[in-house]
C-alpha positions as CSV (number, residue, x, y, z in Angstrom):
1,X,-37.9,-56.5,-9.4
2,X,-36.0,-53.1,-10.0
3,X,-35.9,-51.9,-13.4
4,X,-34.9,-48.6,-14.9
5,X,-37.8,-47.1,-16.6
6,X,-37.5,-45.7,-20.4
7,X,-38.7,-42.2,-20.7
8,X,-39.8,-41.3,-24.5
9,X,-42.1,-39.0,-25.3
10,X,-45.1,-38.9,-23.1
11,X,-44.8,-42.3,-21.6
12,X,-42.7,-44.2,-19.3
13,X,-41.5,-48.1,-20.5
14,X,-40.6,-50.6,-18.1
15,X,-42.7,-48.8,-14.9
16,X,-46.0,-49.9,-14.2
17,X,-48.8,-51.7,-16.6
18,X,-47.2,-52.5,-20.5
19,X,-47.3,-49.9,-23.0
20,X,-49.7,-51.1,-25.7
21,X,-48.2,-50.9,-29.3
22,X,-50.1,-51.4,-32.3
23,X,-48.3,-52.8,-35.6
24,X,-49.2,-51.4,-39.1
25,X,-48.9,-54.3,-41.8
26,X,-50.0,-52.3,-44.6
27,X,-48.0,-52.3,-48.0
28,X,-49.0,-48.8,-50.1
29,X,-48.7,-45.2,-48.0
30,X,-52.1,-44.6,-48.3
31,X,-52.8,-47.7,-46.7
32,X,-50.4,-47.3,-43.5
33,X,-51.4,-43.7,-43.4
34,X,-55.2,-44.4,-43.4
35,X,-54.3,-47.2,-40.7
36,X,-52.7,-45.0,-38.6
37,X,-55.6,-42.2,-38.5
38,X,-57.8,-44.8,-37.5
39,X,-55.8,-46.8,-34.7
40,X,-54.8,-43.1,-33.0
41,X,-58.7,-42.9,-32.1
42,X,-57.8,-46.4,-30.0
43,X,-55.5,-44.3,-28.0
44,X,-52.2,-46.8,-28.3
45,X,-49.0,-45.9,-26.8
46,X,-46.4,-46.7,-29.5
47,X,-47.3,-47.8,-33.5
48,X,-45.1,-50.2,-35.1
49,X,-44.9,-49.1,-38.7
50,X,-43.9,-52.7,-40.2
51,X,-41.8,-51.4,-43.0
52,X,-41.3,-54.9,-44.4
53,X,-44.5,-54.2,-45.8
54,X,-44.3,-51.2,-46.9
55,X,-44.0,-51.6,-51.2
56,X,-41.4,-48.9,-52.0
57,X,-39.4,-49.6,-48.7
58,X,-36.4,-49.2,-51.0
59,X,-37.1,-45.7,-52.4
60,X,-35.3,-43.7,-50.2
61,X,-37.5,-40.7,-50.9
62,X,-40.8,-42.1,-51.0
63,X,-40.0,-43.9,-47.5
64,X,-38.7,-40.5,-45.9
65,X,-42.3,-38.9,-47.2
66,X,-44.3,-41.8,-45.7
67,X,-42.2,-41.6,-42.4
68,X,-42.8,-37.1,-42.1
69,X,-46.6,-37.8,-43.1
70,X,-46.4,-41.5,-40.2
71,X,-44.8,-38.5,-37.3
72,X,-47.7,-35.7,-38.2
73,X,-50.5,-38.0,-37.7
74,X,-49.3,-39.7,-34.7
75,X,-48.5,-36.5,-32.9
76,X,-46.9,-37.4,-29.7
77,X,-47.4,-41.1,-30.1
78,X,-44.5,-42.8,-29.5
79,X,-43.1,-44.3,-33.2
80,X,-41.4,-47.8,-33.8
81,X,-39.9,-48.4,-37.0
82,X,-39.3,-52.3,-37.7
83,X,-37.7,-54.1,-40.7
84,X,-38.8,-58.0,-40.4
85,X,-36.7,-59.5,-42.0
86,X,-37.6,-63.1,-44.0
87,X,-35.3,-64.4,-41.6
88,X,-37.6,-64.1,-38.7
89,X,-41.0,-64.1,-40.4
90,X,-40.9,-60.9,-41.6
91,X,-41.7,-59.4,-45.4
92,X,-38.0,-58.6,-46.5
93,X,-35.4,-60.3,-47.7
94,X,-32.3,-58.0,-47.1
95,X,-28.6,-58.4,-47.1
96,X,-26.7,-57.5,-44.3
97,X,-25.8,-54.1,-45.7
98,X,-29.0,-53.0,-46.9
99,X,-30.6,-54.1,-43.6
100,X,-28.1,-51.6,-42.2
101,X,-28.6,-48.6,-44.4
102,X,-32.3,-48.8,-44.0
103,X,-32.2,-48.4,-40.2
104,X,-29.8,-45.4,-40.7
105,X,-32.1,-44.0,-43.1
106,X,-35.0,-44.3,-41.0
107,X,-32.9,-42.8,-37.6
108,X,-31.8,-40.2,-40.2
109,X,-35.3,-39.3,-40.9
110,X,-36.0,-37.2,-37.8
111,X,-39.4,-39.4,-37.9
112,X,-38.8,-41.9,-35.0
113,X,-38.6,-42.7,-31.8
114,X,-38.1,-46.4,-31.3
115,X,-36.3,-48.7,-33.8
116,X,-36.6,-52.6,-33.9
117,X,-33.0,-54.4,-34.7
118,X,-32.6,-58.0,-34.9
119,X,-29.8,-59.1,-32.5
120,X,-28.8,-62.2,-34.2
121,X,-28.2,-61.2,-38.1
122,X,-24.8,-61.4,-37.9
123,X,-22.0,-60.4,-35.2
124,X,-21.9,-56.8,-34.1
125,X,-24.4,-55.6,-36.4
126,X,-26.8,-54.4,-33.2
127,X,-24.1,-52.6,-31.7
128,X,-23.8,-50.6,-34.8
129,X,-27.0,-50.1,-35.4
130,X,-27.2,-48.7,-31.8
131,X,-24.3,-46.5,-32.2
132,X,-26.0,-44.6,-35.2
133,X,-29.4,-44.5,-33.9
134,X,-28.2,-43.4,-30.4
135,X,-26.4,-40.2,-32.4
136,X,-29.9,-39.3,-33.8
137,X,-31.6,-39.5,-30.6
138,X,-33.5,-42.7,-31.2
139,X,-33.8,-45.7,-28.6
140,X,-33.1,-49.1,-29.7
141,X,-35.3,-52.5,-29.2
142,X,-33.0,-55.8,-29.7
143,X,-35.0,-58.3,-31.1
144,X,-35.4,-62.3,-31.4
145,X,-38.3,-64.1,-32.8
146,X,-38.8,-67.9,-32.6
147,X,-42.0,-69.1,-34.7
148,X,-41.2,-72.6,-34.2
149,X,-40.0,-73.3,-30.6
150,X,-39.4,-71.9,-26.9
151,X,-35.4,-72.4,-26.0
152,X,-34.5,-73.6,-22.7
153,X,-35.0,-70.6,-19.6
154,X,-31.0,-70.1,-19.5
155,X,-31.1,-69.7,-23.4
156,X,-34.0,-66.7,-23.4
157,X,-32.1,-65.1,-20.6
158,X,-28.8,-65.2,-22.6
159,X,-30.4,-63.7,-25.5
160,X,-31.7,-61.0,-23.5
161,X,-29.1,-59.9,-21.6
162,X,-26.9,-59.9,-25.1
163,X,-29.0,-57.2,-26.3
164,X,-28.5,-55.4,-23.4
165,X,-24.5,-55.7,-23.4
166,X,-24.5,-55.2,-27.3
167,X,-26.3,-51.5,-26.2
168,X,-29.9,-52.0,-27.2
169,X,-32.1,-49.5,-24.9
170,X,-34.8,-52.5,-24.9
171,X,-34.4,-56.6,-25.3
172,X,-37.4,-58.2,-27.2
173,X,-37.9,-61.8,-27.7
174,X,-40.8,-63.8,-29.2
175,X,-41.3,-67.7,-29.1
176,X,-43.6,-70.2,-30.0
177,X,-44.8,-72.4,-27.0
178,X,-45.4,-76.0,-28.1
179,X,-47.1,-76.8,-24.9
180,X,-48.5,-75.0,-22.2
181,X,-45.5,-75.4,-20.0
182,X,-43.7,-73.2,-22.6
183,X,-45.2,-70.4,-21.7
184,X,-43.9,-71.0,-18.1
185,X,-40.6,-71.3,-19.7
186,X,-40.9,-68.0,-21.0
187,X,-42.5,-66.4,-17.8
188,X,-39.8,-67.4,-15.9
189,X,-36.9,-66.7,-18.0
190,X,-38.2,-63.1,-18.0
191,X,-38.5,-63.1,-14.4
192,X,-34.9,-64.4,-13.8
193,X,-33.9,-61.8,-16.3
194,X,-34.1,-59.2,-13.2
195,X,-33.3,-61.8,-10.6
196,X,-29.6,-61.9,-11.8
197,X,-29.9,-58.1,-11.6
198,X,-30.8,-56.8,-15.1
199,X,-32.4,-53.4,-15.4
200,X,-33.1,-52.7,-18.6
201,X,-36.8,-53.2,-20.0
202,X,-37.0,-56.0,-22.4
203,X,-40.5,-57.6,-24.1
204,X,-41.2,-61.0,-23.9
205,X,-44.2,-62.9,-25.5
206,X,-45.2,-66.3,-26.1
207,X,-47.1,-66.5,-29.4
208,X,-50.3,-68.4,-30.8
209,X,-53.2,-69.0,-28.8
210,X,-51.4,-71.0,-26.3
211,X,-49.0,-67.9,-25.5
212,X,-51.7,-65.5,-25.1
213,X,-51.6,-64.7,-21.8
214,X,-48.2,-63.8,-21.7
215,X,-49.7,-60.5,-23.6
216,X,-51.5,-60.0,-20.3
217,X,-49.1,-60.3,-17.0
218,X,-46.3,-58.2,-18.1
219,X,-46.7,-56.4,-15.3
220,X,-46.4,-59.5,-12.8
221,X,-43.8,-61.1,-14.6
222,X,-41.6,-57.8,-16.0
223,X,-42.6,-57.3,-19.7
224,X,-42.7,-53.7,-21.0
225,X,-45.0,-53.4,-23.3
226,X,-47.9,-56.0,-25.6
227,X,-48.7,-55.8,-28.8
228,X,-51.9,-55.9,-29.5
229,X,-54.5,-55.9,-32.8
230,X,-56.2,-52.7,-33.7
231,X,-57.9,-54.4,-36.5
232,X,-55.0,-57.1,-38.2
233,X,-52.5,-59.2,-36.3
234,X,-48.9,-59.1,-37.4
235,X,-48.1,-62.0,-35.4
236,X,-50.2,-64.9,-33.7
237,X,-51.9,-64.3,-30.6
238,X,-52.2,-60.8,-30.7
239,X,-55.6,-59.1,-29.2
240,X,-57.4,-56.5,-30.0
241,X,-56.3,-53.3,-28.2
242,X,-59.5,-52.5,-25.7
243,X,-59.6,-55.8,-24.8
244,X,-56.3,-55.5,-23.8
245,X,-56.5,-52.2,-22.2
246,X,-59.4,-53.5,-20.1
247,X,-57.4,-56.8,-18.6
248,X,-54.1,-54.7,-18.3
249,X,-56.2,-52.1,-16.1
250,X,-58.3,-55.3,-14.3
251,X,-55.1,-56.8,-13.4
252,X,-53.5,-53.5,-12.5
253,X,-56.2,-52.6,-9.7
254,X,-56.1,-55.7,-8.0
255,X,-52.1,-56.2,-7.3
């Protein structure tokens, strides 16, 4: 497995164990800013601020305060700015349009690192998205989410190597396993992801209880980083962070 690691701030996604990133699902500032002081004492490497939470998402100004006041707390803590859409079990129900301008407002913000795009809104809207974030300096995760099934292996490979071609830095998909074998479905379309000779990182997961050790082997199977719980879940299955931490490192020591 040979994949070309992602260098962003102080860390290093794709090489060695997952980078652990914790999600924000709070919906006033002082909430997500509270949050945030209190998950960077749990050490994570990236924080998701959900902004499909967030309750004045569409105020321009207020979000760009939020975002400087997010970046001076977390320091040198990697930042990942995600709009959910409805769609795909998010908060938000957005057009097309104002999905757009909202990740250009948040690349133009000077705030963040990492932004979350959903590859399938509509055709070529990743690929734009890309374009403008990669102007500002900010790295780009394609994302898929799938709360009622797990496609086929072919199918989750296909999505993930779109992302990739449409320029996304990072290929994220989430499914729901119905059955145990599932999650094998989704281990192994993640490993066949770098058997046909993909490099870039992606982030796989199976969800719910069922999926939750695919949270765990990312390192075995070639999934970048896990999101786990520092207190809330923003998606089924998650754990909380030093439990993670301590199986990541366990199963780290004895490859």
């Amino acid at each position: 497995m040979r994949i070309e690691g992602l260098c962003i701030r102080n860390i290093e996604i794709g090489m060695g164990m997952p980078q652990i990133c914790i999600p924000v699902v709070k919906q006033t500032a002082d909430e997500i800013l509270e949050y945030i002081g209190q998950i960077m004492e749990l050490q994570p490497d990236i924080i998701e601020l959900r902004m499909d939470w967030y309750e004045h998402i569409r105020d321009a100004e207020a979000t760009q305060r939020l975002l400087e006041s997010a970046r001076q707390l977390a320091g040198e803590t990697v930042l990942l700015f995600t709009i959910r859409t409805s769609n795909e079990g998010g908060e938000l129900t957005v057009s097309v349009e104002e999905y757009m301008n909202l990740c250009r407002m948040a690349c133009e913000s000077g705030c963040i690192d990492l932004l979350d795009v959903e590859a399938f809104m509509e055709d070529q809207v990743l690929m734009e998205i890309t374009k403008i974030a990669h102007e500002k300096q900010v790295y780009v995760i394609g994302s898929n989410h799938d709360f009622e099934k797990t496609p086929p292996e072919d199918e989750i490979t296909r999505r993930l190597e779109y992302m990739g071609q449409q320029g996304a830095d990072i290929a994220k998909i989430a499914v729901m396993p119905q059955t145990e074998k599932d999650v094998v479905t989704l281990l192994q379309a993640t490993t066949d992801y770098y058997d046909k000779g993909n490099k870039k990182p992606i982030v796989t997961m199976s969800m719910g209880g069922t999926g939750m050790i695919s949270r765990l082997v990312g390192e075995t199977f070639g999934s970048a980083i896990t999101f786990a719980s520092g207190g809330e879940v923003s998606a089924p299955g998650q754990i909380p962070v030093g439990d993670v931490r301590t199986m990541l490192a366990l199963l780290h020591k004895y490859r």
